[in-house]
Each structure stands twice: as C-alpha cells, then as structure tokens.
SEBAPA-634740 format. One record per residue (C-alpha): x negated, y, z. Coordinates in steps of 0.1 Angstrom, whole numbers, always signed. Example, Ala and Ser with C-alpha at 12.3 -4.5 7.8 and 13.67 -1.06 7.14 Angstrom:
// residues 2
NODE,-123,-45,+78;
NODE,-137,-11,+71;
***
This chain:
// residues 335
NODE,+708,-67,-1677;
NODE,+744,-74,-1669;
NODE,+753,-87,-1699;
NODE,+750,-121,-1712;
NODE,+719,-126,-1725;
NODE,+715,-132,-1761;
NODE,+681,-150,-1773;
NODE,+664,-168,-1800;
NODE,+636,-192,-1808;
NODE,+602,-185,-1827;
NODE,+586,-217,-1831;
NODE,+575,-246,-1855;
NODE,+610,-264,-1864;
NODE,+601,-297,-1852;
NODE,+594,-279,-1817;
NODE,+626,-277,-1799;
NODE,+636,-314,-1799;
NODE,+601,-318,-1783;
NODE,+598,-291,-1760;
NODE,+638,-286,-1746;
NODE,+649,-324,-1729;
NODE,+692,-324,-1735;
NODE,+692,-314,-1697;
NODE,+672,-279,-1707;
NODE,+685,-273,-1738;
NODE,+724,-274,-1718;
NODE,+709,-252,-1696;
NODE,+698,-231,-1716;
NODE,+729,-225,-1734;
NODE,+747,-222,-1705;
NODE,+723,-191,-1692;
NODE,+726,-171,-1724;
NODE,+739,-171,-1759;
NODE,+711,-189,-1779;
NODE,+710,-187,-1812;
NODE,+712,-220,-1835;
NODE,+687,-207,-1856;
NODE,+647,-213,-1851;
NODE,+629,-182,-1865;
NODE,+598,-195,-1884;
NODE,+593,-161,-1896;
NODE,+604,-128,-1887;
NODE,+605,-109,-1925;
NODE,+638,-130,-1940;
NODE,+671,-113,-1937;
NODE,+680,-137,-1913;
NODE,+655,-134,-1892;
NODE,+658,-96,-1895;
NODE,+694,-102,-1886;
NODE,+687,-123,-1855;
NODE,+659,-99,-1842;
NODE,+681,-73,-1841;
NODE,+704,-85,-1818;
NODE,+686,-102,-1795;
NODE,+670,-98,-1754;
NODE,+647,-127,-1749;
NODE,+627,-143,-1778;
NODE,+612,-178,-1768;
NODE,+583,-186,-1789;
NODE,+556,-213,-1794;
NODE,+535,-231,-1817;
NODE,+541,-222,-1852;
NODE,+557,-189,-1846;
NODE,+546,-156,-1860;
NODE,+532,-131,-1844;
NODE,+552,-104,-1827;
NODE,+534,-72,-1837;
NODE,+549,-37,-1838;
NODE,+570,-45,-1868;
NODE,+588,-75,-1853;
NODE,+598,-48,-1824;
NODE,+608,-20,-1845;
NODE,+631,-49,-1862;
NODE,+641,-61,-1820;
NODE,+653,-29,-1808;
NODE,+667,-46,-1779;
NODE,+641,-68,-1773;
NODE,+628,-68,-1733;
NODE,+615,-104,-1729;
NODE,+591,-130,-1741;
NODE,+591,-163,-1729;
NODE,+559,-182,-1744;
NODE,+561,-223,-1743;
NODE,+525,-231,-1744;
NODE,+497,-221,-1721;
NODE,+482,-186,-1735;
NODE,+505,-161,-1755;
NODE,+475,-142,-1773;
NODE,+478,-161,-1810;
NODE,+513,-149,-1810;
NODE,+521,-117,-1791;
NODE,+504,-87,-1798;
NODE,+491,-62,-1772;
NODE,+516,-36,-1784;
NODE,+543,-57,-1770;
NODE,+530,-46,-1733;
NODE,+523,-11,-1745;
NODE,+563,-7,-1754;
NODE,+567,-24,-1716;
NODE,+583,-56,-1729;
NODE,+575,-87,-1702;
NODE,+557,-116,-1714;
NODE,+554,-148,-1699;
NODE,+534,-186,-1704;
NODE,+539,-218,-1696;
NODE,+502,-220,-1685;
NODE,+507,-233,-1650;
NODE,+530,-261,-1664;
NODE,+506,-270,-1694;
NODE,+475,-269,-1669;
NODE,+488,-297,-1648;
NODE,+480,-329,-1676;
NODE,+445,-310,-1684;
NODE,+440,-315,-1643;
NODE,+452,-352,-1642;
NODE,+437,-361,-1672;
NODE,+397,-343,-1648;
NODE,+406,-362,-1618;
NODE,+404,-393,-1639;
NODE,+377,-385,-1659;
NODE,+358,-372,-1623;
NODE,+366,-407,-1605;
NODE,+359,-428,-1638;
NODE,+326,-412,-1639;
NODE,+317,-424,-1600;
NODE,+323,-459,-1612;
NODE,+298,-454,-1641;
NODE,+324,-470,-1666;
NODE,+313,-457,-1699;
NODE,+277,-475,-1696;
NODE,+292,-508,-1679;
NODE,+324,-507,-1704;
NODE,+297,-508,-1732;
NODE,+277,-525,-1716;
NODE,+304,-555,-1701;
NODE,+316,-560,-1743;
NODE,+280,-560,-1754;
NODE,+266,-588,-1733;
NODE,+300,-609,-1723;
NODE,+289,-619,-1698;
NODE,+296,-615,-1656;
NODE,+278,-587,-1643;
NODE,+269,-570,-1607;
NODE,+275,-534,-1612;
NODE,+263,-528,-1580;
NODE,+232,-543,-1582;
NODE,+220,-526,-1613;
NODE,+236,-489,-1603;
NODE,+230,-487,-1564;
NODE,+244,-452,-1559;
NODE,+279,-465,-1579;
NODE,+311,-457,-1565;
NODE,+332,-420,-1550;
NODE,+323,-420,-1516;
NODE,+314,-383,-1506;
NODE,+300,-376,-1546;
NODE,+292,-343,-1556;
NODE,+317,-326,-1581;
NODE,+312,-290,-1596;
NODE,+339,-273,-1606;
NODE,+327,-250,-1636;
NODE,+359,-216,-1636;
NODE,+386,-214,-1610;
NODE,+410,-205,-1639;
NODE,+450,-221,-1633;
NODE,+433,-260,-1646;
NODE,+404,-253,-1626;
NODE,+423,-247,-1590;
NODE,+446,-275,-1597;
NODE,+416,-299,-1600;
NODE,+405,-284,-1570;
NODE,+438,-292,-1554;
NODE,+438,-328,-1567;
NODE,+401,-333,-1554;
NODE,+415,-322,-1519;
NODE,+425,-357,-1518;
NODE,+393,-380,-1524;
NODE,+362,-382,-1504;
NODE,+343,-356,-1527;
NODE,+319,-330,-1519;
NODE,+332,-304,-1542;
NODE,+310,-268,-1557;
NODE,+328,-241,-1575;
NODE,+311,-214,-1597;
NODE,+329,-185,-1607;
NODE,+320,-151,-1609;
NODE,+351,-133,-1595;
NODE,+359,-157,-1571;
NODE,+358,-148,-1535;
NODE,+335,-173,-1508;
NODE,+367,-175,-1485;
NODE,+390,-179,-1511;
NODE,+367,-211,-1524;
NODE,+364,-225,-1489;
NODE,+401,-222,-1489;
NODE,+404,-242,-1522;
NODE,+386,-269,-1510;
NODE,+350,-261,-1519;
NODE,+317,-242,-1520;
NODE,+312,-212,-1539;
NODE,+276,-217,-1554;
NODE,+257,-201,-1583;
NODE,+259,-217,-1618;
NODE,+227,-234,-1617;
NODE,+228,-244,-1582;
NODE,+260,-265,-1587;
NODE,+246,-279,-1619;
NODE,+216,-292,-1599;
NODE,+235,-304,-1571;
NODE,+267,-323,-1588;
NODE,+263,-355,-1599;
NODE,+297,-345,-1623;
NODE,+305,-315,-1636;
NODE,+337,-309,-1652;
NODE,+341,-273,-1674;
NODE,+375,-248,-1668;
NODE,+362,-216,-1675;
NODE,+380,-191,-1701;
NODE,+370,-184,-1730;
NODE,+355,-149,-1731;
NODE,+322,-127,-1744;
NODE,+305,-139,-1713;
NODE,+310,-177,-1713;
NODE,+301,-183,-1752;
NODE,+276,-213,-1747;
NODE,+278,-206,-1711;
NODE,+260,-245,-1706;
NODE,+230,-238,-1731;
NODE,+203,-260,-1733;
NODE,+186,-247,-1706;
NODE,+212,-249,-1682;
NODE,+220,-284,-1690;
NODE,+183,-295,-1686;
NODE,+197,-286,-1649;
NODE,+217,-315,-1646;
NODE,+202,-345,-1631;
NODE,+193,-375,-1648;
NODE,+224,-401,-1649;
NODE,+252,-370,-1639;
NODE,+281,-367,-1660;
NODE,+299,-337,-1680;
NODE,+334,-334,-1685;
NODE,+349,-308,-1710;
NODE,+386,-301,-1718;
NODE,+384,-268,-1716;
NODE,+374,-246,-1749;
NODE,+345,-259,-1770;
NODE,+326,-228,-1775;
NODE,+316,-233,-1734;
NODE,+288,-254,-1745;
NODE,+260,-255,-1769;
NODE,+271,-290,-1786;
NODE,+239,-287,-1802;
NODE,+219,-292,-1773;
NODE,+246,-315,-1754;
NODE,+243,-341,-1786;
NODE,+204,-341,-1779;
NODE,+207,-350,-1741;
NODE,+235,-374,-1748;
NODE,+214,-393,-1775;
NODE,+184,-390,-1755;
NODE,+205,-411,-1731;
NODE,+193,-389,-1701;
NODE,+232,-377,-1686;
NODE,+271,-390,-1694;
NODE,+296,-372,-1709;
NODE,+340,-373,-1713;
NODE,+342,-350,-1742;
NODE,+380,-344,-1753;
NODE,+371,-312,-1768;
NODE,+337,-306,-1794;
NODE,+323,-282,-1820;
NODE,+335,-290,-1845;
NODE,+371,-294,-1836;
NODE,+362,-332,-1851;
NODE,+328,-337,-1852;
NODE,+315,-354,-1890;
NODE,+317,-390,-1894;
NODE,+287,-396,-1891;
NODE,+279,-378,-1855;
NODE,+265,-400,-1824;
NODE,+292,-390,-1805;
NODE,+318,-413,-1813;
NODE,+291,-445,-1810;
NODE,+268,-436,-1778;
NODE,+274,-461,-1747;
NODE,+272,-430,-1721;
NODE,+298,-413,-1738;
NODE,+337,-412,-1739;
NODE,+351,-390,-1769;
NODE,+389,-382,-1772;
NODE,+412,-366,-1796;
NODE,+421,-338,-1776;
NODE,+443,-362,-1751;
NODE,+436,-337,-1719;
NODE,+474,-311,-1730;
NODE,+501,-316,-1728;
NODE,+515,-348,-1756;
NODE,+546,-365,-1760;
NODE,+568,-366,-1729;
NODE,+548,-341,-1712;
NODE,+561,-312,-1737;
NODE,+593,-311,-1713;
NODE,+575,-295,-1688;
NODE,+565,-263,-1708;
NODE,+601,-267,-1719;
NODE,+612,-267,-1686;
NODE,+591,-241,-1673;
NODE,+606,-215,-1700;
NODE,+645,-224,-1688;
NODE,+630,-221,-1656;
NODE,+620,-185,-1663;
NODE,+649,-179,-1681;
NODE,+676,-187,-1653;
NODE,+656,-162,-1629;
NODE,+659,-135,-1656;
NODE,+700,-147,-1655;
NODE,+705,-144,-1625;
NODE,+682,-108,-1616;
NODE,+651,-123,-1600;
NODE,+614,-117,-1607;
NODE,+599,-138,-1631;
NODE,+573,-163,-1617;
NODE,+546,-163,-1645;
NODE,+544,-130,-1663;
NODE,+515,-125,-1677;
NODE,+493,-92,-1682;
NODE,+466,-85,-1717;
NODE,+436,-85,-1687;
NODE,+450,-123,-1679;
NODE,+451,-136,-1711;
NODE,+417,-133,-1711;
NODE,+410,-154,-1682;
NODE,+436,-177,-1686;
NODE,+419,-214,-1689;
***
C-alpha cells in the first residue's frame, strides 16, 4: 500500500479509552487516517459508509462479526488487526478465504495469564491456601514447617499441561526458579521441550509426577474434559491444580468431589459454570483459592493489547511483515 492508510474501529464503545494509552492512540493517528467513529455494528448507513472506505479494521470485544457481508460492504478491506487474544468470535473464516490478513494480540494478552501461573505455581509450594485458612481459623503462631515437612520450591515438580503461547511463557518464567518442570503436549517435539526448559512426558505421567499442575491447553474436540475423573485420581494426595485456561479442560464435576474430599489443592480462576451457584463448596473450601477470572488481561494491562495492535499497525505503515498473523488452523490452538 502506498497510500495512507485509512482504518476504523469495531469494538464495544467504552473500549478504546481502555485499550489505546494517549501515547498509542497519537500514534496511531499519526500512521493512518483513523476514523473518529467506533463501529458497534456494521448494517447502519454509517457504518456502511465507513466500511466502504476503509484498509485496516481494528476490532475487539463487542464488535460484530466480519462475515462475507461486512466484506462485500469493505471492498477495500486487506487487514484485521484483532485486540484480544483469539479472533474466532469475530472474524469469519471467509475473511482468509478472500486472502485478507488477520492478526491477535494473543502473545500480548498471554503474558498476565503467565504471571498471574508463576504465582499461583510458587504460592502453591508454600502451601498457603491450607495455612491462610488455617492461620485466621486458629489465631494463633504456627510452625508451618513442622506440620508440612516437604513445604517450600526447592527443585518441586511442576507440569505444564499445553505448550500453547501462555503455556511457553510459563515455561519461560519457570526457567528462573529451582523447579523440576514436565510438559505434555501432543504436537510438541522432545528437543523442542528440552529447549523450553522441560521434559516432554505423557499426560498421565506428568500428572503422577508433579506435585502442581497448572492447565494451558486450547480448547478443541480433543481436550473437552481432557482432566476427567480418572485422570485426576492421578494426582497425588496434597498436589495442587491450577486452571486459567478454558473451563471445559476439566470435569468440574469430578474436580468439586476431590476438592471436597480434601484429598488435592486447587487455584481455580476459571469454573463450569462461568460462576459457580451460591451455594457451591468452591468458594468456602480451605484447600482452595477461587477467582473472578483475575488471570487476563484487567485494568492497566489492556494497554498492552492496545499496544500490540499499533505495534502491528506501524509495520503494516511502514511495508514490513506483520509479527502475529494468524491462520483458521491456529485459532484452534491458540491458548
């Protein structure tokens, strides 16, 4: 393109103050002619209007989907920059058929998923859901050590459940602790695993041997209640489970059972349901921590999907490839 480029944004109204700090936002006006409307929907005449005079269209959470419609409307349309981490709600595999480029901001929206492990991983080592409840229950001084000889990080086992984006970059974090670290996953290479940091081992032989297991796996046919009940009677008794990653991983059926029976640990910050009923175990069991869905990306760290859009956008400026393009086959393993 050696033109300006002339673009728009598909997203919730409330998103762009959010997503795009003042610093972005400039430079995104500077890189191409943005238009000061936010598209909500692509069937008003204004929308119609914008569409058809547009390169790029930025979308994200609350935008439409751009189906084969929206690109008979978007003759010039080449580009799709998606803010959040997986552009399959919102783009529509014709998009790719028609040879438009589509990229996500699922490298930048993996990294709090990854912090948010590595805490979760070396709060588990100090066994602080049992001694939290524990320490307000009785009030009174206590020797942690004494009561859970094995406490502390020192060379613990951690299995890695996917080597999706979140999963390597808790990998990467891990890298710096004194961990003994397993990986599962399918289509990942032995070398390439050794290379990350780990061991490649089966399913059930990293759910034996881990003393925490934290779950990054996409979201597919294959991985529906890919930790039944069978493979979680694999974990050991007093080992931990971590899930951010998409509820339908795990039979929460079977997970609530163990956890009531008291037998393993859990940091849930996602469940089935999306809020489990008031009156589930979940939120009062001493062995288990339960979040609102705290792991993405909230509040401050929105700018960084914003950022990695402008990003994309000054390399489409300026004539270089884009850095996280994204094909149908990955949106199925992105994670």
């Amino acid at each position: 393109m050696t033109r300006r480029l002339r673009a728009a944004l598909a997203m919730g109204r409330d998103m762009p103050d959010k997503l795009f700090s003042h610093a972005d936002r400039a430079r995104m006006e500077r890189l191409c002619n943005l238009t000061s409307i936010v598209l909500t929907d692509f069937c008003s005449a204004e929308a119609i209007r914008v569409l058809g005079d547009i390169d790029v269209l930025i979308t994200g959470c609350g935008a439409p989907v751009v189906d084969e419609h929206v690109l008979d409307r978007a003759p010039s349309l080449r580009v799709i920059l998606d803010v959040t981490d997986c552009a399959k709600s919102r783009v529509d595999r014709v998009c790719w058929e028609r040879g438009l480029t589509v990229t996500t901001a699922a490298d930048a929206n993996a990294r709090p998923v990854a912090e948010y492990t590595l805490a979760s991983i070396l709060l588990a080592g100090k066994n602080v859901p049992a001694l939290r409840h524990r320490y307000a229950t009785e009030r009174r001084a206590l020797d942690p050590a004494a009561d859970h000889p094995d406490i502390g990080n020192a060379g613990r086992s951690v299995g890695i459940v996917g080597a999706s984006r979140v999963g390597r970059r808790v990998l990467d974090l891990l890298r710096w602790h004194d961990l003994t670290v397993f990986v599962y996953d399918p289509s990942l290479d032995p070398a390439v695993a050794t290379a990350l940091g780990a061991h490649a081992v089966t399913l059930e032989d990293l759910l034996v041997r881990s003393s925490v297991v934290s779950v990054h796996a996409p979201e597919v046919a294959q991985t529906d209640h890919l930790l039944d009940r069978r493979r979680l009677g694999l974990l050991g008794n007093g080992s931990t489970l971590i899930h951010t990653a998409r509820p339908a991983l795990v039979d929460f059926a079977a997970l609530t059972d163990e956890l009531v029976s008291g037998r393993i640990n859990a940091f849930l910050d996602v469940t089935e349901p999306d809020v489990p009923p008031a009156g589930s175990p979940l939120y009062e069991l001493p062995n288990v921590v339960l979040t609102p869905h705290l792991s993405g990306p909230l509040g401050n760290e929105l700018t960084r999907l914003g950022g990695s859009v402008v990003d994309e956008l000054q390399r489409l400026a300026q004539g270089r490839p884009l850095r996280c393009a994204v094909s149908p086959a990955d949106l199925d393993h992105i994670a």
